[in-house]
N, C-alpha and C positions, 0 to 999 in steps of 0.2 A: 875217778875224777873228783876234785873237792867241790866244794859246793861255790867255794870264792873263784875260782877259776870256769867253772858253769856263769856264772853272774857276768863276770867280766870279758867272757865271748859272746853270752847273748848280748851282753850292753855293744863289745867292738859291732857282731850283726846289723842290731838295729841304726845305729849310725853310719856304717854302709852303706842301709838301704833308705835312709833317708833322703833327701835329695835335696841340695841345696837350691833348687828354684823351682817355682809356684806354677803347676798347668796351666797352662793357655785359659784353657773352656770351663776350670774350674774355678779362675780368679776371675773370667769376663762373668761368672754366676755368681759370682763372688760366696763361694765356698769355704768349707775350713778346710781343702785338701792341702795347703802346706805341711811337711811336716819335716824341715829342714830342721838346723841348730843356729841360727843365725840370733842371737843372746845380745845386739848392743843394738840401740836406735839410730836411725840417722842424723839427730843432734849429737850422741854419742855417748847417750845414756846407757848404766848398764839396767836388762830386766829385771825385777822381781821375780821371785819364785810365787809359781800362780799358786801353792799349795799355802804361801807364808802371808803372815798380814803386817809383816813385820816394820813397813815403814808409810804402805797403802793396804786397805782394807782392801780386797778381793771381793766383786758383787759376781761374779762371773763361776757358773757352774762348772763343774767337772765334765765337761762335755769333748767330744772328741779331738785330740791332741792337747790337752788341758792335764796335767798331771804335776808330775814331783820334777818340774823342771824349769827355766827361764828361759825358755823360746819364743819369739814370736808368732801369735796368731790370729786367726779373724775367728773366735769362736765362737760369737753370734753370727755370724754369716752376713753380716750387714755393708760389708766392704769390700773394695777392690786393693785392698792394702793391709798388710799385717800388721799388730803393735802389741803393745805389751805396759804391763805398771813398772813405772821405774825407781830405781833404789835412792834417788835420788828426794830429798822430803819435798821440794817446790816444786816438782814437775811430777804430776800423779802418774799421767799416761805420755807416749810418743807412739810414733810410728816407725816403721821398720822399712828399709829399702833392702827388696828379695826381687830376684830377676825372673821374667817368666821363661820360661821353658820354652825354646825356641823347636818342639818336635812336630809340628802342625808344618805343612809344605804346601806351596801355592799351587793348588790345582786348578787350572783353569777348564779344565773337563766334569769338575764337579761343584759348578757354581748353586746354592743354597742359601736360602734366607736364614740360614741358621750364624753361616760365616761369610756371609756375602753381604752388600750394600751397593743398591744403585745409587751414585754420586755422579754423575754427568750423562748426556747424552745432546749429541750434535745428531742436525737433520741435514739432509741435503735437498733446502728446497728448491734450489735450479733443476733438479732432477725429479721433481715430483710430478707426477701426474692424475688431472684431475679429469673423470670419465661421466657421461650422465646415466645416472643409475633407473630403477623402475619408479615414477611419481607414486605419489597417493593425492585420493581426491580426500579432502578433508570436509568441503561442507560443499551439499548441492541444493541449489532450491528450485522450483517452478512459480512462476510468477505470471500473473494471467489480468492482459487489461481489456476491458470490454468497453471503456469511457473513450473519448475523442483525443485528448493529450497523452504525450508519455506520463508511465506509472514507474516513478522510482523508490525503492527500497535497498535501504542499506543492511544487510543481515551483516550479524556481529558472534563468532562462536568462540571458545576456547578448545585447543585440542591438543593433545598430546602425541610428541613426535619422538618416536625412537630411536637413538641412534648408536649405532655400531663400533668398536674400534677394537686390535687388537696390533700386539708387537709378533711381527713371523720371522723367528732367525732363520739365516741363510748358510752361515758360517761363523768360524770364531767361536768364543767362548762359549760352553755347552749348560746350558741353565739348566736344573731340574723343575718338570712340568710343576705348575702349581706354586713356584716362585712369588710369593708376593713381593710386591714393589710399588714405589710412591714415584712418577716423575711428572712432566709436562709434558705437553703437546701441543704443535701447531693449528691455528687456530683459518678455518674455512671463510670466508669472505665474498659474496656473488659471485663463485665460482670459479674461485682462486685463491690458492694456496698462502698464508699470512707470515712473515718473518717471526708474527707477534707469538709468545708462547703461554700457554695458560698455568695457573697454579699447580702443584701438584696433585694426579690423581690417582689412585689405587689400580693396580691390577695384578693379572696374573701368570706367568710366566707362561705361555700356553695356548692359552684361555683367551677367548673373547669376554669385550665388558660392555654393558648396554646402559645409554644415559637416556633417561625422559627428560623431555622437556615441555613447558608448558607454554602455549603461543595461543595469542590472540589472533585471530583470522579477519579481516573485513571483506564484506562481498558485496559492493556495490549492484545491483540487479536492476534494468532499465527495460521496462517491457512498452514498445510504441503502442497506439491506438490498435485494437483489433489486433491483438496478435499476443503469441505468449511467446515470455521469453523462457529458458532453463538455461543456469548461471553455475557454473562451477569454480571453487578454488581448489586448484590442485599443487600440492606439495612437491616444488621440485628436489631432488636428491642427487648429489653427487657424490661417485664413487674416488677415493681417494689413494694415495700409493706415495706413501715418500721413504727414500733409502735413508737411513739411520746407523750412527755407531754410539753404543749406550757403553760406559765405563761403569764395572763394578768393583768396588776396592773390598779386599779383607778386613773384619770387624777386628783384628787382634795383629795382623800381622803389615805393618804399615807399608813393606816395599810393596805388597802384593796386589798387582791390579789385573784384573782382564776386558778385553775389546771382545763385545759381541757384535756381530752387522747383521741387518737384518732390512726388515720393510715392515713404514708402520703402515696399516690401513684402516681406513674408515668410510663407514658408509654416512653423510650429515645431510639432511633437509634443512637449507639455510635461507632460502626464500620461496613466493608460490607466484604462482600466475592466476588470473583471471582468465577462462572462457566464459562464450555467451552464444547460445544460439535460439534462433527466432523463429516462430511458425505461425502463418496468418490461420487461424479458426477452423476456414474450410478448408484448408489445403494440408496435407500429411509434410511435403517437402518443406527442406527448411530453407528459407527467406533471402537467411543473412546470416554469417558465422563472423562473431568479432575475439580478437585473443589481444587480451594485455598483461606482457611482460613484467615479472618483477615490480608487482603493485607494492605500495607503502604498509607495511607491517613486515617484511621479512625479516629476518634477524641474524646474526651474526653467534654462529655458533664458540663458547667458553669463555665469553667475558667473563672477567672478573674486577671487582670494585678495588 
């Protein structure tokens, strides 16, 4: 076999297996994996040979697919687009129009933050259901008056309240655990479900996510003559359940969408109540028990400005 006919099978080979369009995953990285022959820009420049300086000076290393030819490439890797120097003297550089590889297939069984993007999600909040969960006392004081008038004291605390949420599919599209995702959520209101929805928030496919919050409490404490009062704010909490269909679209592949359904929940303390109970001196038994409802400081859980 000569050595000219060796030459020019490997050369037919390699252009074989070249491939006239750009991977999916390696141009959304924007990689140098092109390594097609596509030689003219889409103004309709022809390349420069990357090895000649012949009409532009070459800054660009011999780096991979960079050789003794005029193909387009990304060989800094800085692009989602191939290009090349053109042979033209007014026009140093262009860009190249190369088709990506259509071999990626919509799998909606294998949703991933790698090819996947939450972009929509509808609640069904006529269907939501809001439940009352276990309170917490937040601030309790004893307050003791020995004088003739009532003794009032206003205690004032800050306290931090924890609260719960996560997304639980039911059916539809199949996420992998550990999915991270940005979306909104409906927002809790004196113990009713809000149309209103909040900014996007981080989670995780799975996974539970826990928000503090920081609240101001007031405890009005009113202890009559002879007699001690003990005053509690207690945090009420409601349990939460709304059905959801969350839409994720493919990062590359734009027909590609899937429907997940599922149920979001949340556990929110969004306002507290006052108790108060009364005991005269000598007496162990208590007096008088007062409860007020939804005192002024409660708050409204995910506003945002």
């Amino acid at each position: 076999m000569s050595m000219f006919f060796l030459v020019t099978l490997l050369s037919i080979i390699s252009l074989l297996s070249a491939r006239e369009c750009w991977d999916a995953k390696d141009r959304a990285n924007k990689g140098s994996g092109y390594d097609g022959t596509q030689s003219r820009t889409r103004l309709g420049y022809i390349c420069q040979n990357w090895k000649s300086n012949a009409v532009h000076k070459s800054k660009i290393k011999q780096t991979y697919g960079i050789g003794d030819n005029n193909y387009c490439r990304n060989p800094e890797r800085k692009y989602s687009d191939v290009w090349c120097y053109t042979t033209n003297p007014n026009k140093r550089y262009d860009w190249c129009d190369v088709p990506t590889c259509s071999t990626e297939s919509c799998d909606c069984n294998k949703v991933n933050e790698e090819d996947f993007k939450a972009t929509d999600i509808k609640y069904d909040i006529d269907n939501g259901i809001v439940s009352a969960a276990r309170p917490d006392v937040v601030l309790e004081k004893d307050l003791r008056n020995g004088g003739s008038t009532d003794l009032t004291i206003l205690y004032v605390r800050t306290v931090e309240v924890s609260e719960t949420m996560e997304f639980s599919r039911t059916t539809g599209a199949s996420v992998t655990l550990g999915t991270s995702f940005e979306i909104g959520v409906p927002g809790i209101a004196s113990g009713s479900i809000s149309s209103e929805i909040s900014a996007s928030m981080e989670f995780s496919a799975g996974e539970s996510s826990t928000v503090t919050k920081t609240v101001s409490v007031e405890l009005p404490c009113t202890a009559p003559p002879n007699k001690k009062a003990v005053c509690k704010a207690v945090m009420i909490k409601d349990s939460v359940e709304v059905p959801y269909v969350m839409t994720w679209s493919h990062k590359r592949l734009n027909s590609c969408t899937c429907k997940e359904e599922g149920v979001f929940k949340e556990v929110v303390g969004n306002r507290y109540d006052i108790e108060q109970h009364e005991w005269d001196y000598e007496q162990p038994n208590i007096v008088q028990a007062k409860r007020e409802a939804e005192i002024s400081g409660g708050f409204e859980n995910y506003k945002r400005e």
